[in-house]
N, C-alpha and C positions, 0 to 999 in steps of 0.2 A: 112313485117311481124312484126307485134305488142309484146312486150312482156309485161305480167304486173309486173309493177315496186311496190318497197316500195312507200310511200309516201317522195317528196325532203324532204334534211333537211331544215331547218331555219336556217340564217343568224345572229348572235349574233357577232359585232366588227371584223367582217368578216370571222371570225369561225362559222364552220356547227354545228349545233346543230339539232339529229334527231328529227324527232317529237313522241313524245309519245303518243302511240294510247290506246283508254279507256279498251281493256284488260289488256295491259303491265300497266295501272294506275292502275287498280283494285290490278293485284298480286304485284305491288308494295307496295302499302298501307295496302294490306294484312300482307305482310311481313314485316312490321313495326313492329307486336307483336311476340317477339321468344316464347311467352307463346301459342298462337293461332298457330303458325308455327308446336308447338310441340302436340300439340293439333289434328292439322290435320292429323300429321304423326301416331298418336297413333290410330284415327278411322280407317286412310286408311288400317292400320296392321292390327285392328279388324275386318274390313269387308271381307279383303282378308282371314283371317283365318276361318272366319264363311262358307266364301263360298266353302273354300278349307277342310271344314272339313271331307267329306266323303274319303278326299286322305290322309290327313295328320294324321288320329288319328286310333290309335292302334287297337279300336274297337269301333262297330253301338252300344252306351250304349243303343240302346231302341231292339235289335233284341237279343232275349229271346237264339237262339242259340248261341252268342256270348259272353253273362255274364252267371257267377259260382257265385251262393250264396256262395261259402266257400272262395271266393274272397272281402267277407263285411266286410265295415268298417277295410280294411287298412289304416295304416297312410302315409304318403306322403315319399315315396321312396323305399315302402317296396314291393317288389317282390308277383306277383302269384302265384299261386300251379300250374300253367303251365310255370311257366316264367319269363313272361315279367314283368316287371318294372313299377309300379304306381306313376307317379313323383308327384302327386297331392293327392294321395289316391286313395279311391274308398267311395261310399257311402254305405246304408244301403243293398240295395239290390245286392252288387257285382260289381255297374258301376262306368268303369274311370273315375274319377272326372273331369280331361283333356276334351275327348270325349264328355262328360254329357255337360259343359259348352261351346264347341265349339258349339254343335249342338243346344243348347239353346240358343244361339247369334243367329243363322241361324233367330230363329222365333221370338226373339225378335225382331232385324231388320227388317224381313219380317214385323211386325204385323208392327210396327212403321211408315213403308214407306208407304205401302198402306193403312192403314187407314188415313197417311197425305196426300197422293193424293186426296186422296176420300174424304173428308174431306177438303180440300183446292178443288176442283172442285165444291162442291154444295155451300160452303159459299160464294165461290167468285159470283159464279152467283146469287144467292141470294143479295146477296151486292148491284151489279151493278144493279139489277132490283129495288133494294129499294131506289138507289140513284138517278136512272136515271127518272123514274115514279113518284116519290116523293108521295105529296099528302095520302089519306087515307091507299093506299098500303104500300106504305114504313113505316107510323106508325105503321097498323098492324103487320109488320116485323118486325119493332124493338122492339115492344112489346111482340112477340116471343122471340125475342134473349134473353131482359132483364127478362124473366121470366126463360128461361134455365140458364144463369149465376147466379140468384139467389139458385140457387139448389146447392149443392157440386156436383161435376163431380161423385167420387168416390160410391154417392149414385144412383145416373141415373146410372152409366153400374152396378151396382150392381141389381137395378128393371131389366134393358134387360135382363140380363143374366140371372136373374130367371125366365125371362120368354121365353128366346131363348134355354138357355141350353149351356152347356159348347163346347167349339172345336174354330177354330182357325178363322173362318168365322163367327162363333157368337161375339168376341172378337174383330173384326175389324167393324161390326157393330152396337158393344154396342159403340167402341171409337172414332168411326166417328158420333155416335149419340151427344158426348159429347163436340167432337172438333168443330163443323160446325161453331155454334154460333162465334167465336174467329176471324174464317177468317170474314163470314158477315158482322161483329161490322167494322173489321180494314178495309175489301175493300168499305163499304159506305163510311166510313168516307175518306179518299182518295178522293174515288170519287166524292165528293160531294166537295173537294177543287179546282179540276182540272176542274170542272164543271163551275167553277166560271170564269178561265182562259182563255184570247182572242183568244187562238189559237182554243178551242172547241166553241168559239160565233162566231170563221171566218169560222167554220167549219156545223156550225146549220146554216150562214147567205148563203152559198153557197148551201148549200140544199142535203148535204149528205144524207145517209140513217143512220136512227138512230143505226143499226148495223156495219157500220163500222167507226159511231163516238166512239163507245162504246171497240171495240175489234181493232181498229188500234189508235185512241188516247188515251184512258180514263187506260182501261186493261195494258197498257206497263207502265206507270206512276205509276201504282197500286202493280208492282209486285216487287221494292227493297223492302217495309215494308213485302210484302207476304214472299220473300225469309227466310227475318230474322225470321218470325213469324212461318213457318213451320220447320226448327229447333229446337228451341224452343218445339213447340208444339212435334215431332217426339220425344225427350229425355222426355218432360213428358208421353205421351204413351207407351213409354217404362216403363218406373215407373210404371205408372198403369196396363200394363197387368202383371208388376210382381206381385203388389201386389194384384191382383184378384188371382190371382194365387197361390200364397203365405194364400190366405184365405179359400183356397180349392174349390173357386168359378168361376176359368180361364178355365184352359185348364185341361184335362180326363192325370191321371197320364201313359197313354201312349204314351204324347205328348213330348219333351225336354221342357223345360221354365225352367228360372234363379229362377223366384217365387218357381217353386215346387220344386228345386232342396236345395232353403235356408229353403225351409219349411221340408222337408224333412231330415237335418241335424240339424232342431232346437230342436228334443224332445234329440239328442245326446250330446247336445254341454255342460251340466251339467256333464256328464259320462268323458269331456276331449276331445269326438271327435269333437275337433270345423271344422277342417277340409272342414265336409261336406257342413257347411251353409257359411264359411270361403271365399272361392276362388269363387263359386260362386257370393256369395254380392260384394268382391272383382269386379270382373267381371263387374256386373250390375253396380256399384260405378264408374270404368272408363270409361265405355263407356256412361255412362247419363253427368257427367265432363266433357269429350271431348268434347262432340257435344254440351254442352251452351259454351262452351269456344270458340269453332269455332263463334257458333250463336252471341256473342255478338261482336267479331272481324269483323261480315260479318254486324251487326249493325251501327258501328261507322265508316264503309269504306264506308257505302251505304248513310249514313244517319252524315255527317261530324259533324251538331250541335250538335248529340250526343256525340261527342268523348269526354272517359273524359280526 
């Protein structure tokens, strides 16, 4: 009966030394930076909290039965007319500012991730067809990209949206119309390096099929700059849906969003109740820090000539 073992250790002056295997490399080199360390620790609490919001928060600030207008615009620790305790305030309209922001991470996150998937699935393939085809195609493709990059991001989903309409699926396809380009540009370029490399000319000389030159050599080579780059991209998305949001042009104010919740506390914050716009921005400000601080740590692990 076979059992599966570690791998032996290695012999150094005839002490074992185990071998380290490339995940235990990775979270080691990860762990190099206590600032990325803390970093992680601080999303991984974000995320759990966003997801835990429907358990952990006092009240659903968008269910119309569960907020009192005579509950508006408390200041942070000042008790209900039924009770309970506001450790954040409340805003304009009666809602926990706690709640308000837990559930407005919910859909920040949300928008961030899937318009990064989505958005990382069409660029990549786009990439790889412009780099592997070359020729007239791949210029017309780049000539695409280089004309979306020329535009400001903020102005493209600004045209979709006027012409999509506001909600949370118009919003991940104004910001996958804006991200695609980013992946594209970085997985050609990749690709067209590895393209170069003997182990894809021993692989074209042996007569593979040009799909699993592409998705078993070329695609796995492609995806440490992707990692680092949908990071990245995932914390400016978040930015951008706040600030469509924030311009009254995101999400229908009976959505949660960080944007409508700072927009909402902003015509207050002359009167002294900065509060409302306060812990929100708060909010949106650590969680877009976190994740480039992760991003640039998962940059200089994957990618070592970076390090500075």
């Amino acid at each position: 009966m076979s059992l599966a073992t570690s791998p032996a250790p290695a012999a150094i002056d005839g002490k074992a030394v185990p071998i380290e295997t490339p995940l235990a490399r990775f979270v080691s080199d990860f762990c190099e930076s206590r600032v990325a360390v803390a970093a992680l620790a601080v999303l991984v609490l974000i995320v759990a909290l966003a997801v835990l919001a429907p358990w952990i928060t006092p009240q659903n600030p968008y269910d119309l039965a569960q907020v009192d207008v005579l509950d508006s615009r408390l200041a942070p620790g000042e008790k209900s007319f039924k009770g309970p305790t506001h450790w954040l305030g409340t805003d304009g309209a009666g809602r926990d500012l706690f709640s308000a922001i837990l559930y407005g991470l919910r859909i920040s996150l949300s928008v961030g991730v899937m318009s990064g998937l989505i958005a990382m699935a069409l660029g990549t393939s786009v990439g790889l067809i412009a780099a592997y085809a070359g020729g007239r195609l791949d210029t017309l493709i780049m000539r695409l990209v280089d004309l979306q990059l020329s535009f400001p991001a903020i102005l493209i989903a600004l045209m979709l949206i006027a012409m999509l309409g506001k909600g949370v699926d118009k919003i991940i396809v104004a910001l996958v119309a804006v991200q695609w380009a980013y992946y594209a540009r970085t997985v050609r370029g990749t690709a067209l390096v590895e393209q170069r490399k003997e182990y894809v000319e021993a692989a074209v000389c042996l007569g593979l099929s040009n799909s699993r030159i592409v998705f078993r050599h070329i695609l796995p080579n492609c995806m440490p700059p992707l990692i680092v780059l949908a990071t990245v991209q995932a914390a400016y998305a978040i930015a951008l849906e706040a600030t469509l949001s924030f311009l009254g042009v995101g999400l229908p104010q009976t959505e949660p969003s960080l944007g409508l919740l700072i927009s909402n506390g902003f015509e207050y914050m002359l009167s002294g109740k900065y509060w409302i716009s306060f812990f929100p921005g708060i909010a949106l400000l650590v969680t877009i820090v976190a994740i480039n601080l992760v991003g640039d740590q998962l940059r200089d692990v994957l990618n070592p000539r970076l390090r500075r």
